[in-house]
C-alpha distance (Angstrom), angle and dihedral (degrees) to the residues before:
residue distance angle dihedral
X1 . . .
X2 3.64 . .
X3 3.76 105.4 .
X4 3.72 137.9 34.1
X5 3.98 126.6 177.1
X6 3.23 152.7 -25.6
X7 3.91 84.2 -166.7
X8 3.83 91.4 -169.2
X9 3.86 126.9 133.6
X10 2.80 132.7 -92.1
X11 4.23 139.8 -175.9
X12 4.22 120.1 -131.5
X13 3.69 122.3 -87.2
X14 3.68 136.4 66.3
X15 3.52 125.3 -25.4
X16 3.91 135.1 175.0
X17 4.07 118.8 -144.1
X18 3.86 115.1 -155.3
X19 3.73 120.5 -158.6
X20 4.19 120.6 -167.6
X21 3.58 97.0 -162.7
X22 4.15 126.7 -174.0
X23 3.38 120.8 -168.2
X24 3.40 127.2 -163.4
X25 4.03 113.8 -172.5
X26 3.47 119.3 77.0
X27 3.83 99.9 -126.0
X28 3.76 128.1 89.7
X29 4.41 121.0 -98.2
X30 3.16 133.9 -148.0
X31 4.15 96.5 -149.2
X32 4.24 115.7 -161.4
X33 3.60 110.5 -152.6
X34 3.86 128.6 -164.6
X35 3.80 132.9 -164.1
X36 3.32 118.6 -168.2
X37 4.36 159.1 106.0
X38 3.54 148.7 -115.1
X39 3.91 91.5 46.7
X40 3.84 89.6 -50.1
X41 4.10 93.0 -49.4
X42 3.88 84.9 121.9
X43 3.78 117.6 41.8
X44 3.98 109.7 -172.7
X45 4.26 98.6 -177.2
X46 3.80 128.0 0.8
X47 4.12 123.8 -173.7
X48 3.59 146.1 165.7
X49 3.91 126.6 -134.7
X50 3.64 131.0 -172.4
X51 3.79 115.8 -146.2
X52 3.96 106.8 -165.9
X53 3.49 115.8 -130.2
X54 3.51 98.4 -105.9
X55 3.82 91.0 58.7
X56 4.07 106.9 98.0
X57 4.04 99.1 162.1
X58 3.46 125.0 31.3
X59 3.99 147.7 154.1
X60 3.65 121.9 -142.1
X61 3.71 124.8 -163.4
X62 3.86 129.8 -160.2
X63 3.72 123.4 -176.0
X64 4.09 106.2 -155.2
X65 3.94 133.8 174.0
X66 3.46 116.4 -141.0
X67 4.21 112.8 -161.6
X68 3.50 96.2 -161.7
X69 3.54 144.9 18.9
X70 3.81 127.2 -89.6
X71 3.94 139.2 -170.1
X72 3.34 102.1 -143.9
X73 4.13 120.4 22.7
X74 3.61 121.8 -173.0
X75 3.30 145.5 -160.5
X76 3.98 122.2 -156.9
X77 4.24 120.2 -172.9
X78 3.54 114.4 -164.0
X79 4.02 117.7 -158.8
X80 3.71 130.8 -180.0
X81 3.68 115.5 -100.6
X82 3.49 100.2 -124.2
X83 4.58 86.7 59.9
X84 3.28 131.4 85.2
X85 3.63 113.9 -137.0
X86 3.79 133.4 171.4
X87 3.91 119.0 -170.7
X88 3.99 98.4 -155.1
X89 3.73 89.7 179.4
X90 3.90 152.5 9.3
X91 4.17 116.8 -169.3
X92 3.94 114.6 -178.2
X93 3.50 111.8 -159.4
X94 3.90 133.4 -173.0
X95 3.45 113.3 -125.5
């Protein structure tokens, strides 16, 4: 795991997550992503992305609908151990 939170609130409705990502290794990842609340009790969207190995920066965008409002969203990136991964930023925006 590489990143846990932001745990902030946030109302229902649709919201986009952006990721500025940096990796470092040279081979490809397959990165798991989770969005959810109440310490991952409640997942709202999970998804898988492959990011080739020649890819070194990149943004990635999900688009999620949340039904009901939470205290304490979070966000959790899962990368394989052997990858080196650096998550330079994560902007939630209301849509």
């Amino acid at each position: 795991v590489i990143c846990h939170g932001p745990y902030r609130p946030l109302p229902p409705g649709r919201i986009r997550v952006t990721f500025d990502l940096e990796k470092v290794s040279e081979q490809s990842a397959e990165l798991k992503f989770k969005f959810g609340a109440d310490q991952g009790a409640s997942i709202f969207h999970q998804e898988k992305r492959r990011l080739s190995a020649s890819e070194r920066k990149c943004r990635l965008h999900f688009d999620l609908q949340i039904d009901h409002a939470v205290e304490d969203f979070e966000v959790v990136v899962i990368c394989p151990e052997n990858v080196l991964l650096g998550v330079k930023e994560i902007a939630i925006e209301l849509l």
